[in-house]
C-alpha positions as CSV (number, residue, x, y, z in Angstrom):
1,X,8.1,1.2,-4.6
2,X,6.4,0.6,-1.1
3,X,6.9,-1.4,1.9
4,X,3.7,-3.6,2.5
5,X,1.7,-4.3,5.5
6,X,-1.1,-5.8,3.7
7,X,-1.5,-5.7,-0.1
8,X,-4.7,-7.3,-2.1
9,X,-4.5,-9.5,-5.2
10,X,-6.0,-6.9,-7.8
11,X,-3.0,-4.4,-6.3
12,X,-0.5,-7.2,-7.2
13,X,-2.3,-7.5,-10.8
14,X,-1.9,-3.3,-11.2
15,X,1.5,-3.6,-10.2
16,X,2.4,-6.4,-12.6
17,X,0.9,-5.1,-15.4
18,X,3.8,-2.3,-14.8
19,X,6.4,-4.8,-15.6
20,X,7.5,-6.6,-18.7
21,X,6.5,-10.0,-17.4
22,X,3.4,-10.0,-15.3
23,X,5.1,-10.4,-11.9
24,X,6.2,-8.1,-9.4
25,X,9.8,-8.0,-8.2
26,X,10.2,-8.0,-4.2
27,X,12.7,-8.1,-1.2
28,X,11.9,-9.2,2.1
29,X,13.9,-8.5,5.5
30,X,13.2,-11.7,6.9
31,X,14.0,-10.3,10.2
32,X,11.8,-7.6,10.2
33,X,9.8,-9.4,8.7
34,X,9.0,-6.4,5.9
35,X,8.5,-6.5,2.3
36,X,9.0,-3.5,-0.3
37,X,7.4,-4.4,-3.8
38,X,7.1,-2.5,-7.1
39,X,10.4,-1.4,-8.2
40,X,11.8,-2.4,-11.6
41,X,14.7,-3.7,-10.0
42,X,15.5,-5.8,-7.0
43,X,18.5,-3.7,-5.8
44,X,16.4,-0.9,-5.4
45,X,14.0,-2.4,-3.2
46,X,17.6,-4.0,-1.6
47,X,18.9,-0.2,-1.1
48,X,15.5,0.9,0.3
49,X,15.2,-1.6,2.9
50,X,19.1,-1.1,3.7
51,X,18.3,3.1,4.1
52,X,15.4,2.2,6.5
53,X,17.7,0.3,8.5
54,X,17.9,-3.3,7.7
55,X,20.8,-5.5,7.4
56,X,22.2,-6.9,3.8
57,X,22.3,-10.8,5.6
58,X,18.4,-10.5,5.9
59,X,17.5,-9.6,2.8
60,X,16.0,-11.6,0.3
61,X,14.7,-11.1,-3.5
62,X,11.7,-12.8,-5.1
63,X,9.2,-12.2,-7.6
64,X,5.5,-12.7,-7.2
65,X,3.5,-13.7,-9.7
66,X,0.0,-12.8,-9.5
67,X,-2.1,-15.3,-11.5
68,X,-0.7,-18.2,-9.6
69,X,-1.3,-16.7,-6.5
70,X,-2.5,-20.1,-4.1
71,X,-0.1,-22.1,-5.8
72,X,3.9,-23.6,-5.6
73,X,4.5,-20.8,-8.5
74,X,3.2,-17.5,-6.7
75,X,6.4,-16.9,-5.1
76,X,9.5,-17.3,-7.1
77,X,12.9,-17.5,-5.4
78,X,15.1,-15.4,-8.4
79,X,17.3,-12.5,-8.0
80,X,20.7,-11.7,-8.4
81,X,20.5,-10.0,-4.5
82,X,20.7,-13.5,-3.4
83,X,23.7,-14.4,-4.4
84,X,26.3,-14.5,-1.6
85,X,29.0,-16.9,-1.4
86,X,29.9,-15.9,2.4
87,X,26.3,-16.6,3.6
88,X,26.3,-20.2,1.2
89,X,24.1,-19.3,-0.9
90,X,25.7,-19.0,-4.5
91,X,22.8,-18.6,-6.6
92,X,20.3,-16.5,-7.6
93,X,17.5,-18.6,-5.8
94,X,17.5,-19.2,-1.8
95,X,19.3,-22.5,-0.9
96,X,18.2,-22.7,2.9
97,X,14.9,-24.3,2.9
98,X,14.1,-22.9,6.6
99,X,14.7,-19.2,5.0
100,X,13.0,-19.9,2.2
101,X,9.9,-20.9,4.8
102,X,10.1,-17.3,6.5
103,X,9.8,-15.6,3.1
104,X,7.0,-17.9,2.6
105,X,5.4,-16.8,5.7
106,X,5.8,-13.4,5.6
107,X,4.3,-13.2,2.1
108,X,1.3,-14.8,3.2
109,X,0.9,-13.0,6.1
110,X,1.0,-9.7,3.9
111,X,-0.9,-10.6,0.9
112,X,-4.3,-11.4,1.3
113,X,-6.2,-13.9,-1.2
């Protein structure tokens, strides 16, 4: 597990190939604008992120999936993280379209292809 500055494609594909599927499991701190990836688990990457100082309202899970990467499917919005009835979002996806946008954003400004 490792928070990201700037990971490439083939990393992605070396990290997926890790995993049962061939995705990698992330959280992003959308106010921090961080991303921790490889972990088998969200939660872990959730606890991480909430050790190094982030709060649990910013935090988001998602999986990326490598061989769409430049497409709609790339970034999935599916963890069980996400699901918090106080903050209105009751499933596993991300209901607000605007934070759904950040995550969007910070994954493309941290993977490059």
């Amino acid at each position: 597990m490792k928070s990201v500055d700037r990971i490439t494609t083939e990393e992605l594909y070396m990290m997926s190939k890790k995993m049962s599927e061939p995705l990698v499991k992330g959280v992003v701190d959308i106010s921090r604008r961080l991303l921790v990836l490889d972990a088998g688990l969200h939660v872990d990457e959730e606890l991480f992120l909430l050790k190094q100082g982030s709060q649990q309202a910013d935090l988001w899970g998602i999986n990326l999936w490598p061989e769409f990467i430049g497409t709609e499917r790339f970034v999935e919005f599916d963890s069980m993280v996400n699901i918090r009835p106080m903050q209105n979002n009751r499933s596993r996806g991300v209901d607000d379209p605007d934070i759904r946008q950040t995550i969007l954003d910070i994954v493309a400004e941290k993977v490059d292809g």
